[in-house]
N, C-alpha and C positions, 0 to 999 in steps of 0.2 A: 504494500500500500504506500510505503514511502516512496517509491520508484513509480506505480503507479497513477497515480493524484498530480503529482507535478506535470509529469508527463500528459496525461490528459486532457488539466488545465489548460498547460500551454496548446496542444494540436487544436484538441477539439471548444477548448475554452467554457468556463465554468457550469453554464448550460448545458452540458452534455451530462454531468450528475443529476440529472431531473429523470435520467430513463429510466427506468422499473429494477435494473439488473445493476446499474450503478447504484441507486439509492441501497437496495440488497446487499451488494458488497461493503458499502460503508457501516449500513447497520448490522451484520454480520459481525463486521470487524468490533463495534461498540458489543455487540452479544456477546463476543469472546472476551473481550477486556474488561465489562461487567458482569460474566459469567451471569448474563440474562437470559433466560430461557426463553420468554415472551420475545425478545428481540429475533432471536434466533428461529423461534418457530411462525413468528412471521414472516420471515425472509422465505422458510421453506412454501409452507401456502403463498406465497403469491408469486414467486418463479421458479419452483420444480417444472411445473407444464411448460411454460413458454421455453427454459433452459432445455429438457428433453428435444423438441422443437429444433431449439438452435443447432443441439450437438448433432439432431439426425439431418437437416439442411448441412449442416457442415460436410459429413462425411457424405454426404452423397452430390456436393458441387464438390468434394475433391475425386469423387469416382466420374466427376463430368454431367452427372444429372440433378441439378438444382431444381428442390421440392418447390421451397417458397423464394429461394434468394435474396434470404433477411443477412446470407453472410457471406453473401459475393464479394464485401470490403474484403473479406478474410485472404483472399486471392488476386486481389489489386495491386499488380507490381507500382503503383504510380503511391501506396503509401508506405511509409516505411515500414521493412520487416518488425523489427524492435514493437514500432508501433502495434503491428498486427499480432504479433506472438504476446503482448499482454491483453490483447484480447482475449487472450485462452481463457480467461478466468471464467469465461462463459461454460466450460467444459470441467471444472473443478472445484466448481463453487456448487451445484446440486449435491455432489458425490457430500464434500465438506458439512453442508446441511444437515443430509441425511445422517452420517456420523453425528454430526453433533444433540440432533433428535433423539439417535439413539441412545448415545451416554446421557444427555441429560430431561429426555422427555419430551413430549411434545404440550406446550400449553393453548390448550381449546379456547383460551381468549384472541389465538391466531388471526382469526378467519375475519373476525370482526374488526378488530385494530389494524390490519392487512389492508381488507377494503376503506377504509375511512384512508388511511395515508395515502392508496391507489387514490380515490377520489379527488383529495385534494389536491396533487399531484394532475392530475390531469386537468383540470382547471387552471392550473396555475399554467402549467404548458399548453392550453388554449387560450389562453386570454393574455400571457405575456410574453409568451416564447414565441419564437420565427416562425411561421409558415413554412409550407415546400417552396421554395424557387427552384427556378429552371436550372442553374448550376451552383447549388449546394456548397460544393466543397467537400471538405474538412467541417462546415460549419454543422453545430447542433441544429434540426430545422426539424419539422411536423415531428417532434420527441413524445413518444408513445402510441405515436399514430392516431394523434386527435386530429389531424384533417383529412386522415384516408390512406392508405395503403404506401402511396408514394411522397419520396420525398421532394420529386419535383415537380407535381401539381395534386394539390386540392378536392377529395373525393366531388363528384356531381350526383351521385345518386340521390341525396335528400338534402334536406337545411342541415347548415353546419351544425346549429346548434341538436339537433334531433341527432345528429353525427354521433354528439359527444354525452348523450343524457344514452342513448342505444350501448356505446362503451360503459359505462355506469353501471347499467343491469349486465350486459352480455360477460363482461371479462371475470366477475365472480360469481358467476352460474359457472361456464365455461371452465376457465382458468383454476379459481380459488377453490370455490366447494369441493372438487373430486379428491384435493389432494388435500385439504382439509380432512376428511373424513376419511382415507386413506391415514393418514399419519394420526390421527386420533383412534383409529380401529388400532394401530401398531403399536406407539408409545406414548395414548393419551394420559393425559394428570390431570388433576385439578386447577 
């Protein structure tokens, strides 16, 4: 994380810590340092699914057949290696979780503290954070995908705002509840 966080700062610039899998790995990192349970088992409900996701897109745009192509950066000669290879933590940070659930439990106040942080989070990245543009960059832009799928233009299927109230219900039905209940059936607590 020390190597990390600088590093990000600088490429991708402070804004890029609003994504779901950033905010996860810094509350992780506090879960571990205050040997927080609740932290820790928030991080797992709310990116085990998308993580799994990402590692199975990975391995299959590096066998040449990309599922979704949320990790085609991963294979962008145009950004630096360095860069890309601390990406990885997207592939070691579920595995991390899960250990950590296991030794110390899973706390069922997850799923609810989970979504509230998701929520506001998304908000804040609708209402304050960049849009898609047409050439991106390096820059943070549409960060969670509150304007549609791409980063370079703005979903048209419906009103934006109906966009981001739709993410609201859909990402903890979808996302949070399965793996909620999954790690509360495995090592729930009180």
């Amino acid at each position: 994380m020390a190597v990390l966080i600088p590093v990000y700062a600088y490429y991708y610039g402070p804004a890029n810590f609003l994504y779901f899998c950033d905010v996860a790995l810094l509350l992780t990192l506090a879960g571990i340092w205050l040997d927080n349970r609740l932290l820790v088992s928030m991080c797992a409900v709310g990116i085990l699914a998308p993580q799994i996701l990402w590692l199975v897109d990975f391995f299959a745009q590096f066998a040449g057949m990309p599922i979704t192509g949320v990790t085609g950066y991963m294979f962008d000669s145009t950004k630096p290696l360095f860069l890309r290879g601390l990406s990885l933590f997207h592939g070691w940070l579920p595995l991390l979780l899960l250990y950590l659930v296991w030794r110390n439990g899973y706390d069922r106040r997850a799923l609810k503290a989970w979504t509230v942080l998701a929520w506001l989070v998304i908000l804040v990245c609708y209402f304050f954070m960049p849009g898609p543009r047409p050439d991106p960059g390096n820059a943070a832009v549409n960060i969670n995908y509150v304007h549609g799928f791409s980063d370079t233009a703005a979903q048209t299927w419906m009103h934006p705002l109906l966009w981001v109230a739709m993410m609201m219900v859909v990402l903890p039905v979808v996302l949070f509840i399965p793996p909620h209940f999954a790690l509360l059936r495995w090592k729930g607590k009180a």
